[in-house]
C-alpha positions as CSV (number, residue, x, y, z in Angstrom):
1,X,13.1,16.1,96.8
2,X,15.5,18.5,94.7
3,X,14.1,21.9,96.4
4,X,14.2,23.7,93.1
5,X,12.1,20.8,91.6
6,X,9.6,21.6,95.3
7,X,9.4,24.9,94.7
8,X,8.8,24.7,91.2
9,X,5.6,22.7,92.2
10,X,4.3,24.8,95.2
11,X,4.7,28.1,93.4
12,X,2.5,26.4,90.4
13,X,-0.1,25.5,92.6
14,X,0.0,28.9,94.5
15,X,0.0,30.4,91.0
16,X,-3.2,28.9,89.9
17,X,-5.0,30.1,93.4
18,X,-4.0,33.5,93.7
19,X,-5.1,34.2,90.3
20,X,-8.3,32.5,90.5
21,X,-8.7,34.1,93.8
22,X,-7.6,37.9,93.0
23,X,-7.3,38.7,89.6
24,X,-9.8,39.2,86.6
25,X,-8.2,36.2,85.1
26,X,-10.3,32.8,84.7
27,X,-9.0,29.3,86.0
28,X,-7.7,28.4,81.8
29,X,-5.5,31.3,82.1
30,X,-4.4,30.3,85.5
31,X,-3.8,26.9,84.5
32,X,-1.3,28.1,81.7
33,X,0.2,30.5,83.9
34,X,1.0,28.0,85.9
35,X,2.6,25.8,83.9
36,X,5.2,28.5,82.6
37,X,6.0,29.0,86.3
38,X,6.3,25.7,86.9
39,X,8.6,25.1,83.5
40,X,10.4,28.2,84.5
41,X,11.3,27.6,88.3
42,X,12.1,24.1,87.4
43,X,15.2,25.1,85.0
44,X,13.1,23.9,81.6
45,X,14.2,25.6,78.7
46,X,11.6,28.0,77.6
47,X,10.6,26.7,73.7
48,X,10.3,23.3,75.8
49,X,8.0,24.8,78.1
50,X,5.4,25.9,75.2
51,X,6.3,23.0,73.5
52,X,5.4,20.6,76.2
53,X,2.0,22.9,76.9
54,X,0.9,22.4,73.6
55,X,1.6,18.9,73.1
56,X,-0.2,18.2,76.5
57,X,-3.1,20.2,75.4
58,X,-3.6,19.1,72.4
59,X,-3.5,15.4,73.4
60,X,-5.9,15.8,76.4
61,X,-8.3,17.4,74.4
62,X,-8.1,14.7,71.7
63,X,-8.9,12.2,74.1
64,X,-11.6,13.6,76.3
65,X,-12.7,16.9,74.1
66,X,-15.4,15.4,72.1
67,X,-16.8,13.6,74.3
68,X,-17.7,16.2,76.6
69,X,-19.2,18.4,73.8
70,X,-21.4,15.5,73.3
71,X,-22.1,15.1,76.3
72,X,-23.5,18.6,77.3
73,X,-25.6,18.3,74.2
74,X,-27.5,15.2,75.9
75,X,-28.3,17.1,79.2
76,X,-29.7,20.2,76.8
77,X,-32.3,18.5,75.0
78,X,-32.8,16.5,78.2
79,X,-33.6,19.5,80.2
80,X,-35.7,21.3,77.5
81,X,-37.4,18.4,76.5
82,X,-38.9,17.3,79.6
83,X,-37.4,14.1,80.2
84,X,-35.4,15.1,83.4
85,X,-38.7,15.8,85.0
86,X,-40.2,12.2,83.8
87,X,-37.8,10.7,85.5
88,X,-37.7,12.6,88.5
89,X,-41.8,12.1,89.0
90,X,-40.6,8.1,88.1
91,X,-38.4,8.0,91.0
92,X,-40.7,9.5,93.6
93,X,-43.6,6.6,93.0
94,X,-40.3,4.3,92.7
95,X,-39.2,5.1,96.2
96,X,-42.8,5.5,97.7
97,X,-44.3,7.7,100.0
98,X,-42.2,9.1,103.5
99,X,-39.1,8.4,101.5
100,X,-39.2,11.5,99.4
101,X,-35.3,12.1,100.4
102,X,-34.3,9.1,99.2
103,X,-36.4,9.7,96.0
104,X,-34.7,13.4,95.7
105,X,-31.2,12.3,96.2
106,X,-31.2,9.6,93.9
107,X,-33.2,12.0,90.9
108,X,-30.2,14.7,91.5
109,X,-27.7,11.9,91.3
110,X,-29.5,10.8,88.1
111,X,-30.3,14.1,86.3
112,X,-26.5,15.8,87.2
113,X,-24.6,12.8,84.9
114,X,-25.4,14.8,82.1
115,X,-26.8,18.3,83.3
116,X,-25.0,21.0,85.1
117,X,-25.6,21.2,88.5
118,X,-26.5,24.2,88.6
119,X,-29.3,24.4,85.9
120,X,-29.9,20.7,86.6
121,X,-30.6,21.7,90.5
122,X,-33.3,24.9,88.8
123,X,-34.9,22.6,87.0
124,X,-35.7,20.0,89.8
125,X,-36.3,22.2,92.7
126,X,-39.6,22.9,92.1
127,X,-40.8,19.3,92.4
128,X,-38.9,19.6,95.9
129,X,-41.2,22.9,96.7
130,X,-44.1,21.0,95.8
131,X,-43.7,17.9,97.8
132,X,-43.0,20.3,100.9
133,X,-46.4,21.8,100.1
134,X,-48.2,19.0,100.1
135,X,-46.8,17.6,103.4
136,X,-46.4,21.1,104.3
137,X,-43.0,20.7,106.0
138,X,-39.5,19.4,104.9
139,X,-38.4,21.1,102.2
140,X,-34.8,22.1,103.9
141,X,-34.4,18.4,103.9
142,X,-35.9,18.0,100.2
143,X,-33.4,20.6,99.3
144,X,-30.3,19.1,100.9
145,X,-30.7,16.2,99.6
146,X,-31.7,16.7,95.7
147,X,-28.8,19.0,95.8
148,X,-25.7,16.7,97.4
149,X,-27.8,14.4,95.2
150,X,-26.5,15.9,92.1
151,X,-23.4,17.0,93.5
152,X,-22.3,13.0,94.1
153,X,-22.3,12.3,90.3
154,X,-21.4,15.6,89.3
155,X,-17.5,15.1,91.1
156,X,-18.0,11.4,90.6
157,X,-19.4,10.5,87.5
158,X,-18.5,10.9,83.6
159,X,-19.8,12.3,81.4
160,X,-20.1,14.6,83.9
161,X,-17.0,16.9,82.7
162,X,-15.0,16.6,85.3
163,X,-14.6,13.9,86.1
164,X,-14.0,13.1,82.1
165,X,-11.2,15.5,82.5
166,X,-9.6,13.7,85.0
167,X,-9.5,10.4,83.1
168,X,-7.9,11.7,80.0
169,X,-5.0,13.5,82.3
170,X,-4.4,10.2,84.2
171,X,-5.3,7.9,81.5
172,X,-8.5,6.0,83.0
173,X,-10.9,3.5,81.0
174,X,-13.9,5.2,80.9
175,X,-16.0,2.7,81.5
176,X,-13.8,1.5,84.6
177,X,-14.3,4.9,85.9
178,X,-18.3,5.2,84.8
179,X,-18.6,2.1,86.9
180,X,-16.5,3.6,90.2
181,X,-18.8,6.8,90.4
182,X,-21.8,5.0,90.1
183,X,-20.5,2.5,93.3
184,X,-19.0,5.3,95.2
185,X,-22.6,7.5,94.7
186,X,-24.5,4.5,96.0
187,X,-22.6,3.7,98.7
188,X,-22.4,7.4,99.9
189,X,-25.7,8.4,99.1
190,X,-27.3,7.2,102.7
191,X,-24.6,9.9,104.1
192,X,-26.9,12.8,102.0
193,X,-30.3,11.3,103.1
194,X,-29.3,10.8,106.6
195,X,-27.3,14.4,107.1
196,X,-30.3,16.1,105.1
197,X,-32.5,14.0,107.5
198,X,-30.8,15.3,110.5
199,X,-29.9,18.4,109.6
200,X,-32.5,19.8,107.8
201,X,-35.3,19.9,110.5
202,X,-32.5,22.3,112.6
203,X,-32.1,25.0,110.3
204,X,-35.7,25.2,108.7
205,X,-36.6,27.6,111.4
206,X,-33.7,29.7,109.5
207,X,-35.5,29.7,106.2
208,X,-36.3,33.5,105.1
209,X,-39.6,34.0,104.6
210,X,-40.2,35.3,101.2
211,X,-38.7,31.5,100.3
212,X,-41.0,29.9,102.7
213,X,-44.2,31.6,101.8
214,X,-43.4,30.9,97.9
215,X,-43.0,27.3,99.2
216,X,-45.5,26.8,101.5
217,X,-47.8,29.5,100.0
218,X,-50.2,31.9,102.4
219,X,-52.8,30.7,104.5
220,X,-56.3,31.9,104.3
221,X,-57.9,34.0,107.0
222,X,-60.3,31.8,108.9
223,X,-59.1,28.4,107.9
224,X,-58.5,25.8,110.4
225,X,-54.6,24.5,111.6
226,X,-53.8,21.5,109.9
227,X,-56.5,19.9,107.8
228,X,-58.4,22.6,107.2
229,X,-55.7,24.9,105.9
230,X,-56.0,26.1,102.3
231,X,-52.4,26.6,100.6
232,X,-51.6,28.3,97.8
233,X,-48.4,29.5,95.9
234,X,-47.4,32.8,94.5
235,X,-49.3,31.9,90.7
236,X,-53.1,31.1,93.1
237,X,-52.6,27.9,91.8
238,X,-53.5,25.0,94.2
239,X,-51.4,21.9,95.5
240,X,-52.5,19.6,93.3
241,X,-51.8,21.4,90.0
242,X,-48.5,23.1,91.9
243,X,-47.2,19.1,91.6
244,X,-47.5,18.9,87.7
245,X,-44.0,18.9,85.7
246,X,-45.2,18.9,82.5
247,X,-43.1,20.8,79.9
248,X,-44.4,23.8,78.4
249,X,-45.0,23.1,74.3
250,X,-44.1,26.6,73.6
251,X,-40.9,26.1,74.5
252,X,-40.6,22.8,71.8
253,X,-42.0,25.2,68.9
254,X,-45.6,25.7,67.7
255,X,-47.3,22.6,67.7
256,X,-50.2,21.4,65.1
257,X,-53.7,22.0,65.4
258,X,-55.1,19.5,67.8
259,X,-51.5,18.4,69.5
260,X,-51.8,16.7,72.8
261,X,-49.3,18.5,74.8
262,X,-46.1,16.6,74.6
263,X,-44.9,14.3,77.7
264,X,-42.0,12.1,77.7
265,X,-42.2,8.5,79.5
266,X,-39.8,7.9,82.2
267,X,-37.8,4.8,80.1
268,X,-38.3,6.6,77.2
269,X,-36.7,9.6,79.0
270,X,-33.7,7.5,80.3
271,X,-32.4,6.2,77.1
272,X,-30.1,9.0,75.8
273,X,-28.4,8.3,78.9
274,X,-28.4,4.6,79.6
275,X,-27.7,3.5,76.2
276,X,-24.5,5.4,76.1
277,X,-23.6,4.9,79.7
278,X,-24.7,0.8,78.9
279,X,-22.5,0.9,75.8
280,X,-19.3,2.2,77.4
281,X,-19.2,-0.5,80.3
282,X,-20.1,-3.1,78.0
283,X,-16.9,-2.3,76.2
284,X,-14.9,-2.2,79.6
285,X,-16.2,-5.6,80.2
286,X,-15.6,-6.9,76.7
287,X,-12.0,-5.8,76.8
288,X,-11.3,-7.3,80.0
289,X,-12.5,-10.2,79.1
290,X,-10.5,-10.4,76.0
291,X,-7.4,-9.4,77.4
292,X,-7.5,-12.3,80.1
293,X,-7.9,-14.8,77.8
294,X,-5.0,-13.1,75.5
295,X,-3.0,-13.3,78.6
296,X,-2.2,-9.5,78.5
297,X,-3.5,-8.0,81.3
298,X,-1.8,-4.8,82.3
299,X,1.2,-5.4,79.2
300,X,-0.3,-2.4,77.3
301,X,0.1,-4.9,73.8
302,X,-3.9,-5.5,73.7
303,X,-5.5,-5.9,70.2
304,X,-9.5,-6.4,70.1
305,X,-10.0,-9.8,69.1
306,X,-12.4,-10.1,66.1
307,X,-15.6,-10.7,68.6
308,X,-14.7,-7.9,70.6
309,X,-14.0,-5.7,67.6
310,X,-17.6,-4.7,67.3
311,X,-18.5,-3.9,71.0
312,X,-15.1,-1.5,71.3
313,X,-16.5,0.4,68.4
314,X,-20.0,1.1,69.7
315,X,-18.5,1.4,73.4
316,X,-15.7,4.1,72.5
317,X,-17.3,7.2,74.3
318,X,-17.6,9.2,70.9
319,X,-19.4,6.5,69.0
320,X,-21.4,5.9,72.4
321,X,-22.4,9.6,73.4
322,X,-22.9,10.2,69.1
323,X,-25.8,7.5,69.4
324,X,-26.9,9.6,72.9
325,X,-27.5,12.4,71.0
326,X,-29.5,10.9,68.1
327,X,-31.2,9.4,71.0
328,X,-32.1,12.5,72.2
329,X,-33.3,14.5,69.3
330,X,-35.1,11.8,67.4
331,X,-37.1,10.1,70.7
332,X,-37.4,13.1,73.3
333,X,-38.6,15.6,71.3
334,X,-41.7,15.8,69.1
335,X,-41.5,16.0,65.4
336,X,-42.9,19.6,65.0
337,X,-39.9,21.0,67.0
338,X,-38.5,23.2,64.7
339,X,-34.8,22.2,63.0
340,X,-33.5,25.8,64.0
341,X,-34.4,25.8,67.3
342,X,-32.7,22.1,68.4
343,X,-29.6,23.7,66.6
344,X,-29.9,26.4,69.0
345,X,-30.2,24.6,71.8
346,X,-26.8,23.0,70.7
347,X,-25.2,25.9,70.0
348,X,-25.8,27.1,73.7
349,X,-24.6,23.8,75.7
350,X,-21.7,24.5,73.0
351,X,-20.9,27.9,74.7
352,X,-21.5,26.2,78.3
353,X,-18.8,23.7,77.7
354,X,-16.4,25.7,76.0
355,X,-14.3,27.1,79.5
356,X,-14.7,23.9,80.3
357,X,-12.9,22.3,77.3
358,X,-10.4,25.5,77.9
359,X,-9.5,24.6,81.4
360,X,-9.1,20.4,80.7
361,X,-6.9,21.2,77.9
362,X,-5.0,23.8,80.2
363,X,-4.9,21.5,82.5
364,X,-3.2,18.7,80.5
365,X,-1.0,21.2,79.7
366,X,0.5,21.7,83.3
367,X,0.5,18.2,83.9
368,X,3.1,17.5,80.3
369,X,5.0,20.1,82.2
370,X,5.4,18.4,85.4
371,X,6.3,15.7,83.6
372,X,8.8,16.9,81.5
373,X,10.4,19.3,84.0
374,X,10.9,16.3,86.1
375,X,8.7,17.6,88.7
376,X,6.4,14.5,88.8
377,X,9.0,12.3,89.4
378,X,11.1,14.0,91.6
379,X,7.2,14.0,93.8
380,X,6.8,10.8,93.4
381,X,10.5,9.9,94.8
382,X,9.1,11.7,97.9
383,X,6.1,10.5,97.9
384,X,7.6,6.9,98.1
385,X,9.9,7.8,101.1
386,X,7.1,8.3,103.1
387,X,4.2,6.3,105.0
388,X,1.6,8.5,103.1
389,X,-0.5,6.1,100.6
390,X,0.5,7.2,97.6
391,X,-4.0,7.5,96.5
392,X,-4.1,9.8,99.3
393,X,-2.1,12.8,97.5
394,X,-4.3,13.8,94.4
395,X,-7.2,13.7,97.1
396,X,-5.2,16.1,99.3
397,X,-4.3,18.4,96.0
398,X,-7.9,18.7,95.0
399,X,-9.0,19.4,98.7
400,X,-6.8,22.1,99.0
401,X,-7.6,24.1,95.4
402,X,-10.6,23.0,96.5
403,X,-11.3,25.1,99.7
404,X,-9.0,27.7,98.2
405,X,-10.7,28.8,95.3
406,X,-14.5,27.0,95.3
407,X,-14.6,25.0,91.6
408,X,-14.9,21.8,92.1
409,X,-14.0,21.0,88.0
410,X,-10.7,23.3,88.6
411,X,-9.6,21.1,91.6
412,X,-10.1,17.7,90.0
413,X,-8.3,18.8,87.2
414,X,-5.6,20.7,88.8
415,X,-5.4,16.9,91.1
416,X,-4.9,15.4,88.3
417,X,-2.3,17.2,86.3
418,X,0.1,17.3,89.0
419,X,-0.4,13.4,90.0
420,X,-0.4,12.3,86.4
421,X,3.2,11.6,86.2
422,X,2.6,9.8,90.0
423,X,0.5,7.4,88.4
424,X,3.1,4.9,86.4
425,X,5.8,5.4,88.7
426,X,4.6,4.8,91.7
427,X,2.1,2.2,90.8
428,X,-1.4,3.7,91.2
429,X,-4.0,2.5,89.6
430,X,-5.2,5.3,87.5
431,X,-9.1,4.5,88.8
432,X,-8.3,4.7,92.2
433,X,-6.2,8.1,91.4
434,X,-9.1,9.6,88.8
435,X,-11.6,8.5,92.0
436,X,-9.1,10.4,94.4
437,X,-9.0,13.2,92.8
438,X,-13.3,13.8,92.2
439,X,-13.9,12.5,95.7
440,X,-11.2,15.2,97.3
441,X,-13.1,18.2,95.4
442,X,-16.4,17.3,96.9
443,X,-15.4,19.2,100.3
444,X,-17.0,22.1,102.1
445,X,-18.9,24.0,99.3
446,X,-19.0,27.5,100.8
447,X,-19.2,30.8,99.5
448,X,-16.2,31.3,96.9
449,X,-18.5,27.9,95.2
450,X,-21.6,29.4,92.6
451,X,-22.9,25.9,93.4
452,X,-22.8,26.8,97.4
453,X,-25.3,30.6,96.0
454,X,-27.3,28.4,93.9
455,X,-28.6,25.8,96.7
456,X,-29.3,28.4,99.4
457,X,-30.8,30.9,97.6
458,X,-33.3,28.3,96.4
459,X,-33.4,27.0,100.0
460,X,-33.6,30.5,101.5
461,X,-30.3,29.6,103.9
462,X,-28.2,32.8,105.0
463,X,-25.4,32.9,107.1
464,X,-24.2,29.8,110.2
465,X,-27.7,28.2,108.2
466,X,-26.4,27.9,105.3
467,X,-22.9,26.5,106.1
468,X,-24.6,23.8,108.3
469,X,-26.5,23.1,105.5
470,X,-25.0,23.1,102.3
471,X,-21.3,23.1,103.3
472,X,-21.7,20.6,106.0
473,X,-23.3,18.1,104.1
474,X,-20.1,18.2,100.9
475,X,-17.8,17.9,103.5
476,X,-19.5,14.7,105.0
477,X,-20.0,13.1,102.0
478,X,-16.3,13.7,101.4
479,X,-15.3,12.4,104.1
480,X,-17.5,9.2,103.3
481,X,-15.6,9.1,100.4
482,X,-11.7,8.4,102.6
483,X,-12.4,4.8,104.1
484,X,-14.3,3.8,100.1
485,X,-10.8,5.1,98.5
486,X,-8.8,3.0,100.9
487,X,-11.2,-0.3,99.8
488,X,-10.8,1.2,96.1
489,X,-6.9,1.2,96.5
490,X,-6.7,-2.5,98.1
491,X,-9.2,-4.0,95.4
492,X,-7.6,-2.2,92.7
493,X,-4.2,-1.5,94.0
């Protein structure tokens, strides 16, 4: 590899982690920093350099921009509405009782596919805290596992943002892609329950106190061990009543005179997200159908034939995630929520996607400038002189940024630019490459990751705890993910 053309690439990536890591600038300012290194180092002519960030930001966020607007809209009204708690309650009597950590990990993996993480993982820990008061033990496990839960289909998963990032840079179907996640967080999900299982019952002894009274409330003076110990939490409410996840109406509005107090049913709660998610593979399915008995596959000249016309327009993403949202508004929430407020509730996943729109374009940006530079293929002439699988390097990219700067989002993204131009030339399948790329940012969550505060703070983790915890159970599911990439690449390869 032409060493001005290497050095051009290491000093981008160094570019975007220093700055993350020691300046007051964010990851979108990083990104475009970045790419005028790159441009510059690599001899491109300077109006070429802005000319090939804007053209690479302005197609990444055509393809993949609205869609993740939508997106965050669903997991709003899902959160305030109640629905993500119907389903979690749905789960647990699904899975049974003794297997609340299957129950836990498979809710997180459910609920963060279209809510944040973070919010998604405030808004379900208190069912974890009230299972472990009931049994009166386990909530370390509980808390492992709801979280890795959630963090599975948040790397893994569209419309997760992310990962919908990632397949605009490299070019994935979506609905390809939807499918992957969902195999990959199946198949590495018994890593989460059986590392929270294992784990968790070590470090609970670690638990700080204040978070294990508020869990496992006080006990009254007098009362017997065991069964005749009287628990309470921090609000004197009891066990029983500390188990409810109703919503609170106030939050919906003012209701009418007389109102039952609004509840959402568990299928009722799961359409504005399997409709759209249905929709989208049914239009992966309908194309490849189509195409194999055009006798295109892989020829790029597809055109929908008239039956398949129909199911491409409801499956494209937009049209998919659009019905999501009417979905949402029109079946989760009650008729008396006020016009004003759902607008508001809008207007704030808005604001929490809008970095995130930022840093995808930014990072479609960098990747155009790879391209053009001639970067990305001078890489991926290296790349082929050497025994390395080819899947392996956007894995290793987004490991690195990874463990260098904490965002999981940033890494995928930043794995993805720079392998984009890898793709066509050396003959990755863009799946396998988008799947690389999530499944290498899933490692060793620590403390430069606001996921990594959020999870054991709630879990009252400090210290060795806490990185036994929380960062040892990302970096096993991450390595889960290596020998699944390897069956990825030879299916798909």
């Amino acid at each position: 590899m032409d060493i001005q053309l290497l050095l051009a690439l290491v000093l981008g990536i160094a570019t975007i982690i220093v700055l993350v890591l020691k300046t007051r600038l964010d990851a979108f300012v990083a990104l475009l920093i970045a790419a005028l290194v790159t441009g510059i180092v690599a001899g491109q002519a300077p109006l070429d350099i802005v000319s090939s960030i804007t053209t690479g930001f302005g197609n990444t966020l055509a393809s993949i921009g609205i869609v993740i607007g939508l997106g965050v809209g669903i997991g709003k009204i899902l959160e305030v509405s109640g629905a993500a708690n119907s389903l979690a309650m749905a789960f647990l009597k699904l899975f049974g009782k003794g297997r609340e950590p299957w129950a836990l990990g498979s809710v997180g993996a459910l609920v963060s596919i279209p809510v944040f993480c973070d919010s998604g993982y405030v808004i379900m820990n208190p069912l974890a805290r009230s299972i472990a008061r009931v049994k009166r033990a386990g909530y370390i496990t509980l808390a492992l596992a709801l979280g890795c839960g959630m963090t599975l289909t948040h790397h893994l998963v569209p419309p997760t943002p992310g990962p919908l990032a990632v397949a605009g840079i490299l070019g994935a179907d979506l609905g390809a892609l939807i499918l992957a996640g969902l195999v990959f967080t199946v198949l590495l999900l018994p890593i989460v329950v059986v590392y929270a299982k294992w784990m968790g019952p070590k470090i609970e002894p670690s638990m700080n106190e204040s978070v294990r009274e508020a869990v496992y409330g006080t006990v009254h003076a007098g009362a017997g061990h065991r069964g005749g110990t009287a628990l309470t939490d921090h609000d004197g409410g009891t066990e029983e009543d500390a188990s409810s996840m109703d919503i609170d109406n106030a939050t919906l509005g003012t209701p009418p005179a007389g109102a039952k107090p609004h509840r959402v049913g568990a299928f009722v709660a799961s359409l504005p997200l399997l409709v759209p998610l249905l929709l989208i593979i049914l239009n992966t399915v309908s194309g490849a159908i189509d195409q194999n008995n055009q006798g295109v596959v892989g020829t790029g000249e597809y055109t929908p034939s008239s039956w398949a016309v129909p199911l491409a327009f409801i499956g494209n993403p937009v049209v998919a995630l659009v019905i999501g949202v009417i979905l949402a508004v029109y079946v989760l929430l009650p008729r008396w929520t006020p016009r004003a407020r759902v607008q508001g509730w809008f207007a704030e996943a808005a604001a929490s996607a809008g970095l995130i729109l930022l840093i995808t374009g930014a990072g479609g940006a960098l990747g155009q400038v790879l391209r053009s530079s001639g970067v990305g293929d001078a890489l991926a002439e290296a790349i082929a002189g050497t025994p390395l699988p080819a899947f392996l390097v956007p894995f290793l990219i987004a490991t690195l940024v990874r463990v260098a700067q904490g965002s999981g989002t940033v890494a995928m993204i930043t794995a993805a630019s720079v392998t984009a131009p890898l793709v066509v030339s050396l003959g990755i399948d863009p799946i396998v490459a988008a799947m690389a790329c999530t499944a290498g940012s899933m490692v060793f969550s620590y403390f430069n990751d606001s996921y990594f505060w959020v999870v054991t703070r709630f879990a009252g983790l400090d210290g060795v705890a806490a990185l036994k915890g929380w960062s040892g159970i990302t970096t096993a599911v991450w390595a889960g993910s290596i020998p699944l990439l390897f069956v990825a690449n030879a299916v798909l390869g």
